[in-house]
N, C-alpha and C positions, 0 to 999 in steps of 0.2 A: 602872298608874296613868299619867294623860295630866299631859304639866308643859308649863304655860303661862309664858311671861315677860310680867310686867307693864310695862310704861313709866310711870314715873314723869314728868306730865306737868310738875310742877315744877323739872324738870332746870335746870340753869345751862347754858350753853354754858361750853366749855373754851377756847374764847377768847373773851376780851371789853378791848376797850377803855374801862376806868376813865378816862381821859383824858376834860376837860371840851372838850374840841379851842384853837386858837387864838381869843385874846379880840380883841373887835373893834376896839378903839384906836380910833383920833381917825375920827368921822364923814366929816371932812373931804374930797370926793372921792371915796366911796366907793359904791359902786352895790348897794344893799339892795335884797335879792328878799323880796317879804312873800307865803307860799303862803294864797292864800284855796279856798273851797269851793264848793259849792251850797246850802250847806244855813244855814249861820247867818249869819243877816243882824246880827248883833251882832256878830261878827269884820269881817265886812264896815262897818261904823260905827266900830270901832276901829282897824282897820287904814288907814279914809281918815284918822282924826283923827291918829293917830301918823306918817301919813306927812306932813302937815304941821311937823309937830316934824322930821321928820327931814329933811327938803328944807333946812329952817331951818337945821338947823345943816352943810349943805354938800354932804348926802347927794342922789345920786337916787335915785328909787326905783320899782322895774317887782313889778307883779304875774304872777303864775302861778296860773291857775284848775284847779285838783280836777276832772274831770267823772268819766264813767263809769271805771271801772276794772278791767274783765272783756273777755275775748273780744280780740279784734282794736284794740276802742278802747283797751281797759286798754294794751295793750302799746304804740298809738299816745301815750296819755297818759304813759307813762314813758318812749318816746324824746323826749317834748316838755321832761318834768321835765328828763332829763340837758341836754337841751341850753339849756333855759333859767339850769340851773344853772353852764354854762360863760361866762354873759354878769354874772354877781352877784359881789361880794366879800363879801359878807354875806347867812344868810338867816334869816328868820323866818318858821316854820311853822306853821298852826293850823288850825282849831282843835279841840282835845282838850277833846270837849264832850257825846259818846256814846261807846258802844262801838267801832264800827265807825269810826268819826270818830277816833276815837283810835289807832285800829291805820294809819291810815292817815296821818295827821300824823306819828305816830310813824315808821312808814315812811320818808315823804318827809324828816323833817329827818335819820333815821338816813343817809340818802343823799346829802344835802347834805355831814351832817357827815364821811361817808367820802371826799368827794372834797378835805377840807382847811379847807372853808369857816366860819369862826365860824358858829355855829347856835345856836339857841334855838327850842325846842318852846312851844306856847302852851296851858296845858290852864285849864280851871275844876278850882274846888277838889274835884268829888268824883269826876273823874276825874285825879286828881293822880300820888296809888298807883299807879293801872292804868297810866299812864304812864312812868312812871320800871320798873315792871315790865315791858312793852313793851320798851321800850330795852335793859334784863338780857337779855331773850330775844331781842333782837336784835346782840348782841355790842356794843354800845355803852353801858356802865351809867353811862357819866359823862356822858350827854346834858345839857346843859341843856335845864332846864324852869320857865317862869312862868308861877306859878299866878296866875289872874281867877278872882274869886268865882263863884257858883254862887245860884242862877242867871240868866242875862242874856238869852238869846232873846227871854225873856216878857214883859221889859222894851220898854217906849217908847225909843226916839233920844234922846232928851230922859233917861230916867235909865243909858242906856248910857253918855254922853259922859264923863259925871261918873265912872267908872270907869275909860275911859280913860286920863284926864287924871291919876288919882290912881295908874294903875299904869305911867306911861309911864314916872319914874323908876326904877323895879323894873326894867323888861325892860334897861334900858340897862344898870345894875349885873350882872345876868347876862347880860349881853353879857360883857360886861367893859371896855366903854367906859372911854376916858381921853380927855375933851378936849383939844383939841391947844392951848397956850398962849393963852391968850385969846379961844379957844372958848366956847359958852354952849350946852350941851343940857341942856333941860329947863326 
């Protein structure tokens, strides 16, 4: 008789950091990296709107664009991520909005989040789960993640703002934002 070993593809990793990492404190001064994509022009609409608020309350803020991620580019595109992550105190990654989109948000903020950086994941609601499960199998189960409705692609500009505007208080809270004394965010 032939014996096979199955892999249980639900395994946990035997390390994981539970840790939600350092929260972001006072805006004030602080240089926020917001990771966009190719693919959803809804993050890209959210991402200009929220970085308005957050200029506002003292922050700068630089983007990092997503492209291909295979082959010779992929491995160009992750020395770009590290090193653009050496120039942020803050980052926000997104968007977790497919499959694939998900694994990869999750990725990059899991990477952000290893090198010390306050991080927040950005998913829609029905890739919420797959995300926080993501993060499990990538040794980081305490990621933050803020959930945006579902679904916003198919949306107009015009009814993405208005979700925005109504979830920009949320992301700040998982931050862990603390206005600094007579601070105004939000």
């Amino acid at each position: 008789m032939t014996r096979i070993k199955v892999l249980d593809p639900t395994a946990r990793r035997a390390e994981d950091n539970a840790s939600s990492g350092p929260d972001a404190g006072s805006l004030q001064g602080k240089r926020i990296g917001v990771r966009v994509d190719q693919i959803w022009r809804c993050w890209d609409w959210i991402s200009e709107n929220w970085e308005q608020k957050l200029r506002a309350a003292g922050a700068e803020v630089t983007y990092w664009r997503s492209t291909n991620r295979s082959g010779e580019e992929g491995e160009e595109q992750d020395r770009s991520l590290q090193e653009w992550l050496k120039t942020i105190d803050i980052a926000i990654v997104g968007l977790a909005n497919c499959g694939s989109c998900t694994g990869w948000t999750v990725r990059d903020a899991i990477a952000a989040a290893n090198t010390g950086l306050p991080t927040v994941a950005v998913a829609t609601k029905n890739f919420e789960t797959f995300a926080h499960e993501l993060a499990a199998r990538g040794g980081r189960s305490g990621l933050r993640v803020h959930v945006l409705p579902y679904p916003l692609n198919e949306l107009a500009r015009e009814e993405v703002d208005p979700v925005a505007e109504a979830y920009f208080a949320g992301l700040l809270e998982v931050m862990g934002v603390e206005p600094a004394r007579g601070e105004k965010v939000a």
